[in-house]
N, C-alpha and C positions, 0 to 999 in steps of 0.2 A: 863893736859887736858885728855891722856888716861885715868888716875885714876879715871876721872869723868864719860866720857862715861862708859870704867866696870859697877860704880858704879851705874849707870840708867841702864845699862841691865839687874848686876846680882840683882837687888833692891829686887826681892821678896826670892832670896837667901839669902841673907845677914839676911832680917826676919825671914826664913823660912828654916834651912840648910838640911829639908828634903826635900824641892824642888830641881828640876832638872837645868840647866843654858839652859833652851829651848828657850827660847827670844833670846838670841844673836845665839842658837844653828840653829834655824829657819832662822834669817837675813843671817847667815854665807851660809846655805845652798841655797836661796832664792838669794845669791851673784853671787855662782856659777854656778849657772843655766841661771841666767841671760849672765855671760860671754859668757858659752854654747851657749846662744840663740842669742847672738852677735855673736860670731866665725860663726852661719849656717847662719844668716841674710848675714854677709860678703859675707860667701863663693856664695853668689848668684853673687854680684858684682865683684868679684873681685878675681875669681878664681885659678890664678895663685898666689896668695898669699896664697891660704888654705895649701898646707904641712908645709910650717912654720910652719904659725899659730896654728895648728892641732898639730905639734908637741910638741912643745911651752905650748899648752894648757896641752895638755897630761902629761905635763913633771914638769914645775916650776910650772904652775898653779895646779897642784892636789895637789904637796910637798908644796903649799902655802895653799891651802884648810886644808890640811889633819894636815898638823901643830896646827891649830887652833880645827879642827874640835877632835882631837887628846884628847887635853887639857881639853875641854869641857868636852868630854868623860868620861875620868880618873878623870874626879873632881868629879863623882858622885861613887866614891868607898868610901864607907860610911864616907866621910870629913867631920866633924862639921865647916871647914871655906871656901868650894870652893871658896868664894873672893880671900883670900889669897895663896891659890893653885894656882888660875888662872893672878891673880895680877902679882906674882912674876915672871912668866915663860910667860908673854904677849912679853917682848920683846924681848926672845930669835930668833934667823932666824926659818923659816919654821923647815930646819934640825934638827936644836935643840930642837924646840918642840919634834918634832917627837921621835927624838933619848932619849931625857927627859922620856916619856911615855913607849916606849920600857922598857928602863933598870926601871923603876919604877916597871916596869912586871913583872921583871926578863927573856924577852926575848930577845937574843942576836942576833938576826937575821936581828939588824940598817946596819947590813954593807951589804948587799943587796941592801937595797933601797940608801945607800949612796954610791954604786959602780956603779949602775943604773945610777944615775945621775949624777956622775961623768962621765961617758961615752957620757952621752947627752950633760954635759956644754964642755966635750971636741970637742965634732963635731959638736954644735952647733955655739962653736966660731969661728969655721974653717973657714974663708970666703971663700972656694969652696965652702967647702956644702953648706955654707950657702946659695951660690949662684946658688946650683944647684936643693936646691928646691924651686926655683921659677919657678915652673912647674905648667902645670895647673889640675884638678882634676884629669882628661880621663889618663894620663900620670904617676902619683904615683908610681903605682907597680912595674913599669920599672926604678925607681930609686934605684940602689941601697944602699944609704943612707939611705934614705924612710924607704925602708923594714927595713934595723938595724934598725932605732928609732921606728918603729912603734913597732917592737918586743918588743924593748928595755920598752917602753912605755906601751905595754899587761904585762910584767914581775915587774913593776912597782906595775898597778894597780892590779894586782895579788898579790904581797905579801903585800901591805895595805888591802888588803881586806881579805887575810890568818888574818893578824894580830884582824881585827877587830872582824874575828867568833873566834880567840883563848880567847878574851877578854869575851865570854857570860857563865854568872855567877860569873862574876868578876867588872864586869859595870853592874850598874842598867840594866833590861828588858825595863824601861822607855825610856832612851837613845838610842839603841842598836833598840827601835820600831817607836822610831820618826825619827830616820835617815832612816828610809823606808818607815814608813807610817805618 
């Protein structure tokens, strides 16, 4: 069944292997946002649940974005088969994509964003913390949890995004302009 949907996203790659994988590249992006806009819809109801949430998002949900969004990427370095680039490494966990693209790079710097998150699945399972941010927005900063993950989480999106400008002229300008415009 996954082989099929691939197969309907990447359809005009497969014809076309000078094309970009911007169909799924769009839906994936157009996912996230939507999460995004669910988390702030929440946070209106339900305020004492946003640092979770907030963290949560900051944290698996990017290494799940960024996994996929990662792959995509890297399939447009001059590949005659992005299907089977993207095929192959669809079922890797988020980390593995990520770490996949890295060392494809020749960048060594996976173990950053995999020490990152190892920190966060550590004190995310803590049932203290867990439970001590169930704080409501006005309160945050005085958590000190809070503050580590939220760091933890700038330092995050900080080296994915180091990573992605170290990538330009190595990923299509296509790619690299559709994830921002």
């Amino acid at each position: 069944m996954t082989d099929q949907v691939l197969r309907k996203y990447l359809e005009y790659v497969i014809q076309d292997p000078k094309k970009e994988v911007l169909f799924l590249m769009n839906d994936l992006i157009r996912y996230f946002r939507s999460i995004c806009v669910n988390y702030q819809f929440q946070f209106w109801k339900e305020q004492e649940k946003w640092t979770l949430r907030n963290v949560k998002l900051r944290h698996s949900r990017i290494v799940l974005y960024a996994g996929l969004l990662f792959l995509i990427m890297n399939a447009s370095k001059e590949r005659k088969d992005k299907f089977s680039y993207i095929s192959e490494r669809i079922h890797y966990t988020p980390l593995e994509k990520i770490a996949s693209v890295y060392a494809d790079n020749g960048d060594y710097s996976f173990d950053k964003v995999l020490g990152i998150y190892e920190v966060f699945l550590r004190k995310i399972t803590d049932e203290e913390i867990r439970n001590s941010l169930q704080i409501d927005y006005e309160n945050r900063y005085s958590n000190p949890f809070y503050l580590e993950l939220k760091v933890s989480a700038d330092s995050l999106r900080t080296e994915l995004t180091r990573f992605i400008f170290s990538m330009r002229g190595i990923w299509t300008d296509q790619v690299l302009e559709y994830l921002i415009f």
